[in-house]
C-alpha positions as CSV (number, residue, x, y, z in Angstrom):
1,X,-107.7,-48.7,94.6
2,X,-105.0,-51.0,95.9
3,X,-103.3,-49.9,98.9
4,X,-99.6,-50.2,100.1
5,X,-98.9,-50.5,104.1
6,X,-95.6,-49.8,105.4
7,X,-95.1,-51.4,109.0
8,X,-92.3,-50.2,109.9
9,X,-89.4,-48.0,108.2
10,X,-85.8,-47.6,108.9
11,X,-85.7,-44.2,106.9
12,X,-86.1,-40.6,108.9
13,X,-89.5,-40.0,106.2
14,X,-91.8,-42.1,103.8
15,X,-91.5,-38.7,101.1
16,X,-90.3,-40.8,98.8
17,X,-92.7,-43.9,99.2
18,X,-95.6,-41.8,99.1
19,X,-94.3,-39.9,95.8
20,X,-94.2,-43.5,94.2
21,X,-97.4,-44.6,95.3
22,X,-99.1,-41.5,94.3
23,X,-97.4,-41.9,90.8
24,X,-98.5,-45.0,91.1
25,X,-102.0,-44.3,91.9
26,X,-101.6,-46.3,95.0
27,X,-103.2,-45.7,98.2
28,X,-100.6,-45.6,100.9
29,X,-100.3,-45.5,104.9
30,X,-97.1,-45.6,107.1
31,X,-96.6,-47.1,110.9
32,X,-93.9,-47.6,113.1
33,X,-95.0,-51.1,114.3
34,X,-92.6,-54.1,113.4
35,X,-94.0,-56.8,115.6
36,X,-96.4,-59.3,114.8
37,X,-99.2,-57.9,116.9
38,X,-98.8,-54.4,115.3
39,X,-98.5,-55.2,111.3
40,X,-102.1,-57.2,112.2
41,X,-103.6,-53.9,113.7
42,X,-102.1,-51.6,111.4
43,X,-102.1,-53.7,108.0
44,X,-105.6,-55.3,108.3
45,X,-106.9,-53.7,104.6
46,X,-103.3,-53.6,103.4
47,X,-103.0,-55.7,99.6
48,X,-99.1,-55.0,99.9
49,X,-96.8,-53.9,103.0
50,X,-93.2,-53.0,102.7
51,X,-91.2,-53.5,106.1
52,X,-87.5,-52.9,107.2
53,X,-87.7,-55.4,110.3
54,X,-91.1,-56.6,110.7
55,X,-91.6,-60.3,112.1
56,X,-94.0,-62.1,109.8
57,X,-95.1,-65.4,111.6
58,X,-98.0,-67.7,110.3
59,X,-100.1,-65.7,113.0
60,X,-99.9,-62.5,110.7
61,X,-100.3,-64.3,107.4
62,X,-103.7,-66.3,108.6
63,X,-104.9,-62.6,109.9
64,X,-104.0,-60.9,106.7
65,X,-106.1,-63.1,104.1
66,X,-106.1,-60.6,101.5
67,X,-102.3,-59.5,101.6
68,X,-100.5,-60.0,98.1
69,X,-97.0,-58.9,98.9
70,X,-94.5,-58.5,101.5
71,X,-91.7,-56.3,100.2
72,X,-88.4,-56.1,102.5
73,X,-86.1,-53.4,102.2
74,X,-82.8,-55.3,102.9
75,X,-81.6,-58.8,101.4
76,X,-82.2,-61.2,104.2
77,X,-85.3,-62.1,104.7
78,X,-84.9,-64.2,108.7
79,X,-88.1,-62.2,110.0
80,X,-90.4,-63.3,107.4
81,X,-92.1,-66.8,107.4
82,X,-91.6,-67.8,103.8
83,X,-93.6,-71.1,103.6
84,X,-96.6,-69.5,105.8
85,X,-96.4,-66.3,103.4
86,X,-96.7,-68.8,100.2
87,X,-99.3,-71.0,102.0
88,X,-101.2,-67.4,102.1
89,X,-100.3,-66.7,98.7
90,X,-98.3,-63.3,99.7
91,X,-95.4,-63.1,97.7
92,X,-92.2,-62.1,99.4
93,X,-90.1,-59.4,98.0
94,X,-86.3,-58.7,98.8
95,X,-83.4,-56.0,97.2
96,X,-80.9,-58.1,96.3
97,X,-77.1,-56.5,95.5
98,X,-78.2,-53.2,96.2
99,X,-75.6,-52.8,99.1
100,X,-72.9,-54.5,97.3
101,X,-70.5,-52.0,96.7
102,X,-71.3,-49.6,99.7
103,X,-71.3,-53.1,102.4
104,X,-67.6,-54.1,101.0
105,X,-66.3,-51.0,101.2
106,X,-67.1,-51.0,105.0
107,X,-65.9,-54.5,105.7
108,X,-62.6,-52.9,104.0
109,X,-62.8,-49.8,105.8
110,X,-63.3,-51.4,108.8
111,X,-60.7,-53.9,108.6
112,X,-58.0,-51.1,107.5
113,X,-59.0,-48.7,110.4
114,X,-58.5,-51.6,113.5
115,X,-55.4,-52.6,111.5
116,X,-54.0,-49.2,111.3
117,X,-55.9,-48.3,115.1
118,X,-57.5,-45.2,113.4
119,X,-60.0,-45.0,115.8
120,X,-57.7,-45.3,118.9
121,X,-54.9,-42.4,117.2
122,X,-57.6,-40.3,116.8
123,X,-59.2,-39.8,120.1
124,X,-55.3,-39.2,121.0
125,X,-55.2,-36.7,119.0
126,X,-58.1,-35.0,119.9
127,X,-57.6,-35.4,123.8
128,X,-54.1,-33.8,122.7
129,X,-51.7,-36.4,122.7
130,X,-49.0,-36.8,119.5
131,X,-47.7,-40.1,120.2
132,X,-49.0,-43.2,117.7
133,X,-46.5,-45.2,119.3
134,X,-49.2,-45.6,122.5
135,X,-50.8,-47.6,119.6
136,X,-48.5,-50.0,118.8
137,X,-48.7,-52.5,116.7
138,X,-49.5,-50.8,113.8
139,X,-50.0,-53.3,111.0
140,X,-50.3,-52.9,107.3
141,X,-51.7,-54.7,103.9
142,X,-48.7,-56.0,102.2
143,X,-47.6,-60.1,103.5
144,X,-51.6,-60.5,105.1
145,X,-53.8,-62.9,104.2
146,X,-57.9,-61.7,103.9
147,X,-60.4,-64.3,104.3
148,X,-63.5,-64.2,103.3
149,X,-66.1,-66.2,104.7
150,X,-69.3,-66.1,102.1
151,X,-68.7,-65.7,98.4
152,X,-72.3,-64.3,97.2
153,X,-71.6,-60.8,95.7
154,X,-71.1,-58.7,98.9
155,X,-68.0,-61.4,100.0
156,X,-66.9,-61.4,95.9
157,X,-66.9,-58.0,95.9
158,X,-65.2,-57.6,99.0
159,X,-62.3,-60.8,97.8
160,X,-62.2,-58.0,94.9
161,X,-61.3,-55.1,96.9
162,X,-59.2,-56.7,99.4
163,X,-57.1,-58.1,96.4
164,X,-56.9,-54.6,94.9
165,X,-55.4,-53.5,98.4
166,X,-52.4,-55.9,98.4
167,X,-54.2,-58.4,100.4
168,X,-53.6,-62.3,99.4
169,X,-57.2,-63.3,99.8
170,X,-58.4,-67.0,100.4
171,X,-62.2,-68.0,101.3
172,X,-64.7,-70.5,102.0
173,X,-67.9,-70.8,100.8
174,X,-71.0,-73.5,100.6
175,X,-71.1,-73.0,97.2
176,X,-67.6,-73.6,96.8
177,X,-65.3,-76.9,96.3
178,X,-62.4,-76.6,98.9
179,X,-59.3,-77.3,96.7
180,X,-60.1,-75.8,93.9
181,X,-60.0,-71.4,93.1
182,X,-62.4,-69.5,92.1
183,X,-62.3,-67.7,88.7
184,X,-60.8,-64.9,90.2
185,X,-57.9,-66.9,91.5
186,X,-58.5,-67.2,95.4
187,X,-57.9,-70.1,97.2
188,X,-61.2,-71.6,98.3
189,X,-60.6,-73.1,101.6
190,X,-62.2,-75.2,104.3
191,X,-63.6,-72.9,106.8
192,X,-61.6,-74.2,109.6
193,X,-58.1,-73.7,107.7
194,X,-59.2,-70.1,106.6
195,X,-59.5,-69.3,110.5
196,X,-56.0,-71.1,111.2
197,X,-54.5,-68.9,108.3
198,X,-56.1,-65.6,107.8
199,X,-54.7,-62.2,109.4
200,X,-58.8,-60.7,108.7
201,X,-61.7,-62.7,109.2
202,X,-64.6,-61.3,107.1
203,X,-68.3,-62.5,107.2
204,X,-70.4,-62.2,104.6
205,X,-73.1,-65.2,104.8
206,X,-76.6,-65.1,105.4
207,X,-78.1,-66.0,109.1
208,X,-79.1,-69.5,109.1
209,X,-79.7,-72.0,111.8
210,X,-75.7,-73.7,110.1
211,X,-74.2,-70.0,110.9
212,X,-75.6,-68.6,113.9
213,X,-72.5,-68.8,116.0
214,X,-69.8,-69.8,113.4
215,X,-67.4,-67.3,115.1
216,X,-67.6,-69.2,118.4
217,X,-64.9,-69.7,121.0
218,X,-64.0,-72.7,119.3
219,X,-63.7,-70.8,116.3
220,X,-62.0,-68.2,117.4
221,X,-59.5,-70.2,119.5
222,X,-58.1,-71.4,115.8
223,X,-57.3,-67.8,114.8
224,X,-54.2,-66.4,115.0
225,X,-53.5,-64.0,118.0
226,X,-52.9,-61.4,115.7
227,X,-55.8,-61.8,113.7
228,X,-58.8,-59.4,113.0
229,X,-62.6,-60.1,113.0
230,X,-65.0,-58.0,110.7
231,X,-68.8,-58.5,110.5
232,X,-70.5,-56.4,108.4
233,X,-73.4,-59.6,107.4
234,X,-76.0,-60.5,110.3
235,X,-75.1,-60.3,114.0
236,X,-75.6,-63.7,115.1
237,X,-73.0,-65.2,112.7
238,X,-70.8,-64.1,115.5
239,X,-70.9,-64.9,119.1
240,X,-69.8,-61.5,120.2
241,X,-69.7,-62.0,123.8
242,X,-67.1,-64.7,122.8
243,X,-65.0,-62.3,120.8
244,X,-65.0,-59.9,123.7
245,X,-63.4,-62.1,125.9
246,X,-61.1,-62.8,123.6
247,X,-60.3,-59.1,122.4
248,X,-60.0,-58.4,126.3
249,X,-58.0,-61.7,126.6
250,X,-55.5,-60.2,123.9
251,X,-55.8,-63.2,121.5
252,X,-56.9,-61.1,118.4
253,X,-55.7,-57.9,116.6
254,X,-58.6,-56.6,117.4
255,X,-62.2,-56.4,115.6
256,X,-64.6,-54.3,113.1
257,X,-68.3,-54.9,114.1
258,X,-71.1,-53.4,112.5
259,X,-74.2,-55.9,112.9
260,X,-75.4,-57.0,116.4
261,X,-77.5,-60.0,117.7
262,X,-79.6,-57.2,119.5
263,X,-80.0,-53.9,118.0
264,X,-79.5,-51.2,119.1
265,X,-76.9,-52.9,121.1
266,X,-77.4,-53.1,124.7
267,X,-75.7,-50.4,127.0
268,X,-73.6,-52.6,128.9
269,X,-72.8,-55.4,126.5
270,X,-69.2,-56.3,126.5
271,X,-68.1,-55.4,123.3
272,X,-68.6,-51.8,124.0
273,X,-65.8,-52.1,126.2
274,X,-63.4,-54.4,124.7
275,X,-60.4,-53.1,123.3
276,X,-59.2,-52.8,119.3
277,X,-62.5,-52.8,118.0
278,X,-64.3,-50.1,115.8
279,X,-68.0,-50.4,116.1
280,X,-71.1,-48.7,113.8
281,X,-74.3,-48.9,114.1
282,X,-76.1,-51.2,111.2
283,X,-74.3,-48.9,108.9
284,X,-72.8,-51.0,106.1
285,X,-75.6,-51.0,103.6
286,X,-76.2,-47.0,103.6
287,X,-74.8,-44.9,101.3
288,X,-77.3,-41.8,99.8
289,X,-76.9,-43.6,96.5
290,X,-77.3,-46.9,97.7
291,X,-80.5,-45.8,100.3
292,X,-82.4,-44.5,97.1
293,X,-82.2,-47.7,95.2
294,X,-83.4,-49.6,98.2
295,X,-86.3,-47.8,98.9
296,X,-87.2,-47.4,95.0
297,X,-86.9,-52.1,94.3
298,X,-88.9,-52.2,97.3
299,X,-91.2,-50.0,96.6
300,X,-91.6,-50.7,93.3
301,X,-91.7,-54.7,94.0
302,X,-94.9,-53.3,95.9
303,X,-96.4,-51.6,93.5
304,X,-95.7,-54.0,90.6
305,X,-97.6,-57.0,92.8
306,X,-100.8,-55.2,93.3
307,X,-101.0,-53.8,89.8
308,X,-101.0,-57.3,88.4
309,X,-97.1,-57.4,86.9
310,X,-94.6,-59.8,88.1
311,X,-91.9,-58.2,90.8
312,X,-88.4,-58.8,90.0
313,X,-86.9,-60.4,93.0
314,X,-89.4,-62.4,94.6
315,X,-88.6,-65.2,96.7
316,X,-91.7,-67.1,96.0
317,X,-93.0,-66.3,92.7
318,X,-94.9,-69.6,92.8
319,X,-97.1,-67.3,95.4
320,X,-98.0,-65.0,93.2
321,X,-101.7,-64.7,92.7
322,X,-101.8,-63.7,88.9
């Protein structure tokens, strides 16, 4: 019987994994161990392992000889040694556009509650103060420009929404010919003009070694002093130390953050205290409907690899060993 090890889970239960795999007639086991030292201990008779943020160097691949398939639940896929996995022949598994719809409606959200201050006019009102106007300025949708940095199908969906809003959306992409607009009609843009002219700032690329940092203090010294900043993609794409010295500085609008370079986020970094932002916790990709699809592609990527039938989104099918 082929058996499925989950390293690590960002879920409160593996119910629903195990109810697959027994379906399935899968053996299955669950840690809590996402580093490398951990998936070799726990995962040593493992033919498949689904992870939420295990780090997968050559190290673990060379240990785990007999491993098939790594199956991610999430899109990005920065912990996970691609080349060593397929030099292993493990196949690597990912859930693409599961989070579509739930991760641009937060970048909206978010970027509608720092302009409106929601957050702020709230804990007034619940410390018992009726006055908005502490808040001001209060901004709103109609004559702002939305840029959106990354057009995969998060940032189209997002151009979408933002549109829908009242928002004249722009964007910039590496996919994308500045100059020209996309099918939908936005403007695509270098990146440096979308920073000079956008009022919100949206990220929605992957984290490589070209955007680690792209929202620098260069970067962000191009913005307008009114604009806003929303992250919902990987936390290094922005250098948030940077953006809380300019948010304490006052040379943005303020800032929606729900990604971190470190998470959970550190006690005393600066962005905790920075004024105008709204901040949640690696949220953006959870929605009950959205958690259940997840778990099920992964899961199912999983199961498909060690019963002998080709997984649907696999980064390296050439890995494959069937």
């Amino acid at each position: 019987m082929p058996k499925i090890v989950i390293t690590d889970s960002d879920f409160e239960n593996n119910d629903f994994e195990f109810a697959m795999a027994r379906a399935a007639d899968v053996e299955i086991a669950a840690f809590q161990g996402p580093k490398p030292q951990d998936i070799i201990r726990n995962a040593a008779d493992a033919d498949a392992i689904v992870t939420s943020y295990g780090t997968f160097t050559p190290e673990v691949f060379a240990a785990l000889p007999n491993l098939q398939v790594v199956s991610r639940t999430g899109i990005g896929y920065d912990t996970i040694d691609v080349p060593a996995a397929t030099k292993n022949k493990t196949a690597v598994c990912v859930v693409p556009g599961y989070g579509t719809e739930v991760v641009s409606d937060h970048a909206i959200t978010l970027a509608l509650c720092v302009l409106r201050r929601m957050n702020e006019i709230d804990a007034d009102m619940r410390a018992g103060i009726w006055d908005y106007a502490r808040h001001r300025p209060l901004g709103q949708v109609h004559g702002r420009t939305f840029g959106v940095v990354g057009m995969g199908e998060i940032g189209r969906a997002t151009a979408r929404k933002a549109a829908g809003l009242g928002f004249r959306v722009i964007c910039t992409s590496r996919s994308l010919v500045p100059g020209r607009r996309t099918p939908e009609g936005y403007d695509i843009v270098e990146y440096e003009e979308l920073l000079r002219r956008a009022d919100v700032v949206s990220f929605h690329t992957a984290l490589t070694p070209d955007t680690r940092h792209m929202l620098d203090a260069h970067a962000i010294s191009l913005m307008k002093p009114n604009a806003i900043v929303v992250n919902t993609a990987r936390g290094a794409v922005v250098d948030t130390v940077a953006l809380a010295e300019a948010l304490k500085a006052g040379k943005l609008w303020g800032a929606g953050i729900d990604v971190f370079e470190n998470e959970p986020v550190e006690r005393d970094h600066p962005l905790l205290s920075a004024p105008h932002t709204v901040l949640t916790p690696h949220a953006a990709y959870w929605s009950e409907e959205s958690g259940e699809e997840l778990r099920r592609r992964a899961m199912q990527a999983a199961i498909d690899v060690v019963s002998g039938v080709r997984p649907i989104d696999c980064l390296n099918p050439e890995a494959l060993r069937f």
